[in-house]
C-alpha positions as CSV (number, residue, x, y, z in Angstrom):
1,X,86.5,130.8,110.1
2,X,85.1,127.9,112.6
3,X,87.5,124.7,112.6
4,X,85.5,122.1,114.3
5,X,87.3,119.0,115.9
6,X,86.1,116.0,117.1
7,X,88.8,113.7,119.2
8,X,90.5,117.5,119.7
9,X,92.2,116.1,122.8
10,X,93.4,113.1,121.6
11,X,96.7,111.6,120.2
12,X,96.5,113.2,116.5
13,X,93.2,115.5,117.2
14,X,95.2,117.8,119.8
15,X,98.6,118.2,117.6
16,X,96.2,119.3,114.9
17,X,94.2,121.5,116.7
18,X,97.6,123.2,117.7
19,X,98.2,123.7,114.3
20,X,94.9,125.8,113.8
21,X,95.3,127.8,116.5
22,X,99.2,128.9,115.4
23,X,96.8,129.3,111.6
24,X,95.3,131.9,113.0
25,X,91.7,130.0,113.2
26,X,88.8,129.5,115.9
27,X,89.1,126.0,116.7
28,X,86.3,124.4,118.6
29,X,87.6,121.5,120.2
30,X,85.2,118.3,121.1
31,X,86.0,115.4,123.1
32,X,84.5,113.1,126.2
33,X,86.7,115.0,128.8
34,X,88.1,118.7,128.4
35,X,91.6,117.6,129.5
36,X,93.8,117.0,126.6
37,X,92.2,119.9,124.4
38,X,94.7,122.6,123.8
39,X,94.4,126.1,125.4
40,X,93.1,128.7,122.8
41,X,89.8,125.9,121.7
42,X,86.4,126.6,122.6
43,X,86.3,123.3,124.4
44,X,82.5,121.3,123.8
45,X,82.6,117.8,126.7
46,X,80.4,115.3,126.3
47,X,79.3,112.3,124.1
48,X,79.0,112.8,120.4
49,X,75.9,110.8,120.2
50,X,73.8,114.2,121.9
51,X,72.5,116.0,119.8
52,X,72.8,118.5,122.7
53,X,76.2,118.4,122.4
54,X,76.6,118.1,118.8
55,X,74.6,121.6,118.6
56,X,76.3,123.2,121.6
57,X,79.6,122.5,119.0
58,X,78.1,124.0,115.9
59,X,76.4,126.9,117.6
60,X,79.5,129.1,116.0
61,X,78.5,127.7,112.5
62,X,81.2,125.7,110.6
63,X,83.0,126.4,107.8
64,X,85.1,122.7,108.4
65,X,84.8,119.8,110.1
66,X,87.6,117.3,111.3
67,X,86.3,114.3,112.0
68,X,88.7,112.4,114.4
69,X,86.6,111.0,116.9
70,X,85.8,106.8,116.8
71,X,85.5,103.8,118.6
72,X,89.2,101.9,117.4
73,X,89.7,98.7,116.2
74,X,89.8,96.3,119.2
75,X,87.4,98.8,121.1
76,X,84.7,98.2,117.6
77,X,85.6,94.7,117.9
78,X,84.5,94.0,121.0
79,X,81.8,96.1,121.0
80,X,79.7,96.2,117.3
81,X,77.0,98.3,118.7
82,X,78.8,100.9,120.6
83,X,81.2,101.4,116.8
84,X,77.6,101.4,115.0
85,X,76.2,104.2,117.7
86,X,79.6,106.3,117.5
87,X,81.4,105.6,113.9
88,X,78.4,105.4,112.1
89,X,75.1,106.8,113.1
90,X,76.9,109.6,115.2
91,X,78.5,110.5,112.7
92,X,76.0,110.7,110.3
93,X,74.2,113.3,112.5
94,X,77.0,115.5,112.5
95,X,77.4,115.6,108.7
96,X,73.5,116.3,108.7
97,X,73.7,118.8,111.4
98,X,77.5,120.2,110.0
99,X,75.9,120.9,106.8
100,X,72.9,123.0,108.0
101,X,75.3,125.3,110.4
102,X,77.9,126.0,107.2
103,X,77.8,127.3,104.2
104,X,79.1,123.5,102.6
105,X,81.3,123.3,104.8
106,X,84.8,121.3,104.2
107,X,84.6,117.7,106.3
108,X,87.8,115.8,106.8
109,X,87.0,112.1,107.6
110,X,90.1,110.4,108.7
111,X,89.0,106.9,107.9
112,X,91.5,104.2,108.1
113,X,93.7,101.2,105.8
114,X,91.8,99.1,107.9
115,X,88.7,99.3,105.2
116,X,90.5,96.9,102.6
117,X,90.5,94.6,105.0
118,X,93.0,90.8,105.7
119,X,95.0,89.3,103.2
120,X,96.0,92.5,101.9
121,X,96.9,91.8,97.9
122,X,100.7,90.5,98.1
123,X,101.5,92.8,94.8
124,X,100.8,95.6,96.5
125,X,97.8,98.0,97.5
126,X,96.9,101.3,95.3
127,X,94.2,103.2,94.5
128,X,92.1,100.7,92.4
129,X,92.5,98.6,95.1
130,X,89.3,97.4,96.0
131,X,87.8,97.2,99.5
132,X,87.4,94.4,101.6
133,X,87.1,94.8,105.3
134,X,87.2,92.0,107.9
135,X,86.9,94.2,111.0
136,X,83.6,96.0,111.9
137,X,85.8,99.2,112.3
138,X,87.4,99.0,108.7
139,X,83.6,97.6,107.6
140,X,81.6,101.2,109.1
141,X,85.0,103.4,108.1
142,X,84.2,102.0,104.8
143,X,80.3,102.7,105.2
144,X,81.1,106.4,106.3
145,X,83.5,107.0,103.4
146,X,80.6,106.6,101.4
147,X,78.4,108.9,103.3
148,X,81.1,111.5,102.9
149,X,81.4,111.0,98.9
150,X,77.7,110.6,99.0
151,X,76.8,114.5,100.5
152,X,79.7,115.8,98.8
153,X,78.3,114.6,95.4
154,X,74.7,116.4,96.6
155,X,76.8,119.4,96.8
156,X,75.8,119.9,100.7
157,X,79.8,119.8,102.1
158,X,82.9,119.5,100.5
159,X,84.3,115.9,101.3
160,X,87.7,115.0,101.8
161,X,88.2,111.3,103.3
162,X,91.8,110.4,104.2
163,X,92.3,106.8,105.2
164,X,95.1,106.9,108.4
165,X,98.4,104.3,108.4
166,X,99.6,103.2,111.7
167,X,100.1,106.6,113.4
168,X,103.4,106.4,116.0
169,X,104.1,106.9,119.0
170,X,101.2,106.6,121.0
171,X,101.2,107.4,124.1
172,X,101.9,104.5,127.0
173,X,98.7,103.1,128.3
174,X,95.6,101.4,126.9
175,X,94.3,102.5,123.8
176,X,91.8,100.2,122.7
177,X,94.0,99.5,119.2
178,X,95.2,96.0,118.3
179,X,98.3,97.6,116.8
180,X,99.2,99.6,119.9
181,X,102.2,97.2,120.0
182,X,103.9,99.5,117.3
183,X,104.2,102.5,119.9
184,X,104.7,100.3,122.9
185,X,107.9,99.5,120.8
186,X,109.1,103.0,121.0
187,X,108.5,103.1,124.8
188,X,109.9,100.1,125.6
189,X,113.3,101.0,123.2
190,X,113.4,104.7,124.7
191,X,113.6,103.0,128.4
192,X,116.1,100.6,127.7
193,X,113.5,97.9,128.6
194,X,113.1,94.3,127.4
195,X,109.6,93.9,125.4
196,X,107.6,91.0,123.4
197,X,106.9,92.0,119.9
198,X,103.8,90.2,118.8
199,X,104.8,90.2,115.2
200,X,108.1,88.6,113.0
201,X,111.1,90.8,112.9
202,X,109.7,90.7,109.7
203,X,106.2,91.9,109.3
204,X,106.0,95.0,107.6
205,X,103.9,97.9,108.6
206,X,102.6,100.7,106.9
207,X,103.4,104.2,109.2
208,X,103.5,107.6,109.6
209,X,104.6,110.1,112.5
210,X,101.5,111.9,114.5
211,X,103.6,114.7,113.5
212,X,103.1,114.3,109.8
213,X,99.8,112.7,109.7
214,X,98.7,116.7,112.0
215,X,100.3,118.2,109.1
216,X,98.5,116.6,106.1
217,X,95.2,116.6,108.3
218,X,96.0,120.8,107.9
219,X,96.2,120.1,104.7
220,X,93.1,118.9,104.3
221,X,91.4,121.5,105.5
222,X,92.9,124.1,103.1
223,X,94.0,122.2,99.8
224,X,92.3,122.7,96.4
225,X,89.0,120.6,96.7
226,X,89.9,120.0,92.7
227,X,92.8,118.0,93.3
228,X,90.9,115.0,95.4
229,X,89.5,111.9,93.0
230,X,86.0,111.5,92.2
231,X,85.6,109.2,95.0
232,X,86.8,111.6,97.3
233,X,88.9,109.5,99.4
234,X,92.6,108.7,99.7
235,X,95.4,106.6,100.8
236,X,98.0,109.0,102.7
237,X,101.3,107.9,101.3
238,X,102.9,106.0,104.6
239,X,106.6,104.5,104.9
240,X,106.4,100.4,104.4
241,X,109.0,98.8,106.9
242,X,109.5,95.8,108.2
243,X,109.3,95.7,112.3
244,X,113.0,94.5,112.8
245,X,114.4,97.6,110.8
246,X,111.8,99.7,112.6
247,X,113.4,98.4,116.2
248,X,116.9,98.5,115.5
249,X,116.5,102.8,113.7
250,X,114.5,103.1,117.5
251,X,117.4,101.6,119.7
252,X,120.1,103.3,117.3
253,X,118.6,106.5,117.9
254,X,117.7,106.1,121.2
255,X,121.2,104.8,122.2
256,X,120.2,101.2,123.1
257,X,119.9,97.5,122.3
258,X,117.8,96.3,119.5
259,X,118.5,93.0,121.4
260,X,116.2,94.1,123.7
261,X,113.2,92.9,121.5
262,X,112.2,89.2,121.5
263,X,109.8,88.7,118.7
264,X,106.6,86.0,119.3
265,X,104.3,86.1,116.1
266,X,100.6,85.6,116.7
267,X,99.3,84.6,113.5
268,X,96.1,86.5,113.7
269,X,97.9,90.3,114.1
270,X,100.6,89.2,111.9
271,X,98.4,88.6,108.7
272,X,96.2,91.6,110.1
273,X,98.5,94.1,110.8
274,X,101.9,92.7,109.6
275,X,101.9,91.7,106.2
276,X,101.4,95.4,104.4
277,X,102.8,95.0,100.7
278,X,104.2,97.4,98.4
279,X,101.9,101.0,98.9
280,X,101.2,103.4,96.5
281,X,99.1,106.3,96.6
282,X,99.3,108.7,93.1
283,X,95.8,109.7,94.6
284,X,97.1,111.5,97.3
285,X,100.5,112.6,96.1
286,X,98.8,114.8,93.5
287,X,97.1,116.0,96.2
288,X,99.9,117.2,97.9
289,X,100.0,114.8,100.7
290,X,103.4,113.1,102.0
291,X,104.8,110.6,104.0
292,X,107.8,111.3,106.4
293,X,110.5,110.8,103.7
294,X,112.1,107.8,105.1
295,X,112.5,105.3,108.3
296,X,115.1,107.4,110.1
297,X,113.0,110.6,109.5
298,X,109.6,108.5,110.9
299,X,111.6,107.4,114.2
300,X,113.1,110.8,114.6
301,X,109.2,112.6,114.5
302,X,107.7,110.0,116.2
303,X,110.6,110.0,119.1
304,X,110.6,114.0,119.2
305,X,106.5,113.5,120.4
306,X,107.6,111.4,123.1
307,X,110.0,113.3,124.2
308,X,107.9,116.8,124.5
309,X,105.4,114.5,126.6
């Protein structure tokens, strides 16, 4: 069986492609330099708007497509026509071409929490929720999510659309994310060095480890189509936690200061990205996806990442 996986040598795309390797699976890896994809992929470089490249990926066929690849949210932000060309129309010409190289093939979207958009409800977010997106990344994950249902519905590929938490640690460095301050946290803790949260000790974040989030993208790939709601898309359950718990579990694990954090709100990311209410997700728990099982256990994956580099 092909596995087909676009971002496969970034942050989550190369823990997961690890994972289908060590499944026994041909895993073609695609990406806009060949470095991070893991050894064992049939590595395919270049820009996912080529068609070229695109069919240089699917020349194996597919039986399942992870779709991992995007412009993020700061990056879409900045620049609305390089998110349209890459997170929507890109896209949409691999589902077209995915579809004619399988046999309806399984695609895995991994779309994002940003599609219901700023104020989030303060009662809580589930899966009736509706969606209301502020950002043009949570607007065209939103748009794409619709595709996905759209083809799957035609009965040309078998959709699964899982909308991604904050996903920690990152690695140090730029990113593109607006919420790349939650994994600059963990950096910043595991060196002992001072750092400027720009959110309250208060604001709470939805998370999950990279760790997890690779395992339940596996998942996806494999699980009983059956189980997934008629919309085909879910929320993954996440861990809620408020930023000043989340600092002091990192410097009690790591063996230093929470003191070292000094929190200075900007109102903009706090009401974007730190004001996450109550979760639930029945949606995806029937599905058989999980969260980390508490704060302590999040920290521990997320620090066990960093640590094997």
């Amino acid at each position: 069986m092909t596995m087909i996986v676009t971002g496969a040598g970034g942050f989550v795309g190369r823990h997961l492609v690890q994972r289908l390797l060590a499944a026994g699976h041909a895993v073609v890896g695609m990406d806009t330099t060949a470095g991070g994809i893991p050894a064992g992929a049939r590595p395919v470089v270049g820009d996912i708007c080529s068609a070229e490249v695109r069919a240089e990926a699917l020349a194996d066929g597919c039986t399942a497509l992870v779709h991992l690849a995007t412009v993020p949210g700061g990056a879409a932000e900045a620049d609305p026509a390089a998110s349209r060309r890459v997170n929507i129309d890109a896209m949409y010409d691999l589902l077209d071409a995915a579809k004619a190289a399988g046999d309806r093939p399984r695609i895995v979207y991994a779309s994002s929490i940003a599609v219901f958009g700023d104020p989030l409800p303060a009662h809580g977010v589930d899966d009736q929720t509706p969606l209301a997106p502020r950002m043009v990344y949570g607007g065209h994950k939103a748009m794409m999510e619709v595709a996905v249902a759209m083809m799957h519905h035609r009965g040309e590929i078998e959709g699964v659309s899982i909308r991604l938490p904050a996903i920690l640690a990152r690695p140090k460095g730029p990113s593109g994310m607006k919420s790349a301050f939650m994994s600059d946290l963990f950096h910043a803790l595991r060196a002992g060095a001072p750092f400027i949260c720009p959110v309250s000790a208060g604001a709470t974040i939805w998370a999950q480890s990279v760790s997890r989030c690779a395992d339940n993208l596996l998942h996806a790939v494999s699980m009983d189509p059956s189980l997934m709601p008629a919309t085909r898309v879910v929320t993954l359950p996440a861990q809620r936690v408020a930023m000043g718990d989340l600092a002091a579990e990192i410097a009690r694990q790591c063996g230093t200061s929470a003191d070292l954090v000094r929190y200075r709100p900007d109102a903009v990311l706090e009401a974007a990205f730190g004001a996450h209410p109550p979760l639930s997700t029945p949606a995806a728990d029937r599905a058989g996806f999980v969260h980390d099982g508490d704060p302590a256990r999040l920290v521990a994956n997320a620090l066990s990442v960093i640590a094997a580099g």
